[in-house]
C-alpha positions in Angstrom: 0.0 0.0 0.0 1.6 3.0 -1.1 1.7 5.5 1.6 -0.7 8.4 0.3 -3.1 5.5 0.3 -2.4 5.0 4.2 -2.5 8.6 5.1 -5.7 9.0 3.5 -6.9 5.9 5.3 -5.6 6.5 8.9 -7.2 10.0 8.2 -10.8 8.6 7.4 -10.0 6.3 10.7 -9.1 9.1 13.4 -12.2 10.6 12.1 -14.2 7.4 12.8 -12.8 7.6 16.3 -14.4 10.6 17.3 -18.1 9.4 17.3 -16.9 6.4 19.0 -15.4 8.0 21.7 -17.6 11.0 21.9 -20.6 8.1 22.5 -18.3 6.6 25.4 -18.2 9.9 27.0 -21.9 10.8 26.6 -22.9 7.4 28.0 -20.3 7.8 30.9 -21.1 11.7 31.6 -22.6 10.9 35.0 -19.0 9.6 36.0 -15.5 11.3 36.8 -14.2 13.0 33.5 -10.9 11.4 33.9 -12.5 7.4 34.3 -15.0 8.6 31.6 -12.3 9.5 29.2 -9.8 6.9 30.2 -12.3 3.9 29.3 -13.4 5.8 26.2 -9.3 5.4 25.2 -9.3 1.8 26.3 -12.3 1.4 24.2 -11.0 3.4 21.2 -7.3 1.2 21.6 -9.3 -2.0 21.6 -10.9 -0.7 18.6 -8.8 0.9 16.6 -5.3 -1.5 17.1 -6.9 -3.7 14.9 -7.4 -1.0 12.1 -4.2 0.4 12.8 -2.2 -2.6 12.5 -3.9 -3.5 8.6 -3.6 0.3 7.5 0.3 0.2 8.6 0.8 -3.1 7.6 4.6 -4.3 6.0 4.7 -3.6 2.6 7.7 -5.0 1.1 8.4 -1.9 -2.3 11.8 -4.2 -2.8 13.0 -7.7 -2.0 15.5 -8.5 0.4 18.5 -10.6 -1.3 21.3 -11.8 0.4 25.0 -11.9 -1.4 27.9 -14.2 -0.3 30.8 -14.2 -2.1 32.5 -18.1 -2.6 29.2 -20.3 -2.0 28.5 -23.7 -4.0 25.4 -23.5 -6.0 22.6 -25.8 -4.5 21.6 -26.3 -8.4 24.8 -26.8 -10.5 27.7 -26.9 -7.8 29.9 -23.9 -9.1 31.5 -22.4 -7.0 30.7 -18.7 -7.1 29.2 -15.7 -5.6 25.9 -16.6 -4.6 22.3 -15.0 -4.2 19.2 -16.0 -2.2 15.7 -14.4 -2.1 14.9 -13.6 2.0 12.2 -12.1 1.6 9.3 -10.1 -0.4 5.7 -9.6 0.2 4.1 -13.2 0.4 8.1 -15.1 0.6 10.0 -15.3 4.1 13.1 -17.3 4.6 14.4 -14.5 7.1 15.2 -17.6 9.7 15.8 -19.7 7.4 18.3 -22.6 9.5 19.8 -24.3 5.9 19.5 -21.2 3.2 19.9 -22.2 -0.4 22.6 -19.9 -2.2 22.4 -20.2 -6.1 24.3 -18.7 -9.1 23.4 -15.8 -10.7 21.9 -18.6 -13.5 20.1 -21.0 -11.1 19.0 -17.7 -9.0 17.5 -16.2 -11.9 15.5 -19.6 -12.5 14.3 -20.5 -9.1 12.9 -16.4 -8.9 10.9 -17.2 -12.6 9.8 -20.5 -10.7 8.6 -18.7 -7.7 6.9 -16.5 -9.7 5.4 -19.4 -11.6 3.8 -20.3 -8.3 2.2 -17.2 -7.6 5.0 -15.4 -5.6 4.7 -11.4 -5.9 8.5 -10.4 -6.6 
């Protein structure tokens, strides 16, 4: 989600919050101002994490390769510098215990495979 998309959303959101809360207070007027607006924030945080956490969601604009120099390709066996694919949107291998290094060649096929399969790269 690009981010003028998210500040337009989390915009449209803390307005949504203001009727919310306001109703909290109204409903809790006959109590202490400071409970009344201290439950209308739980209620608003209970609320509103949820909303939060999909409008600032991760967004991965570039993926993540690692380079090491003097691997042995998992597909051909040449030794060479090799590449792996850590991470992008819907692909994490960020703790990955036995990652795959390929050459340049076999790297390049294994990413058109994963696309193949529905990977967004």
């Amino acid at each position: 989600m690009n981010l003028g998309k998210q500040y337009v959303l989390y915009l449209f959101r803390w307005q949504l919050s203001s009727p919310i809360l306001a109703g909290v207070l109204i409903l809790m007027s006959n109590q202490n101002q400071w409970t009344a607006t201290i439950v209308a924030n739980l209620i608003g945080g209970l609320v509103f994490f949820w909303i939060d956490k999909y409008i600032f969601r991760n967004s991965i604009r570039f993926p993540l390769w690692e380079v090491q120099e003097d691997i042995k390709c998992v597909d051909c066996g040449q030794l060479t510098r090799g590449y792996r694919l850590v991470k992008t949107n819907n692909y994490d291998r960020t703790h990955d215990k036995s990652p795959e290094f390929r050459c340049e060649r076999c790297s390049r096929n294994k990413l058109q495979r994963l696309k193949d399969e529905g990977i967004e790269i």
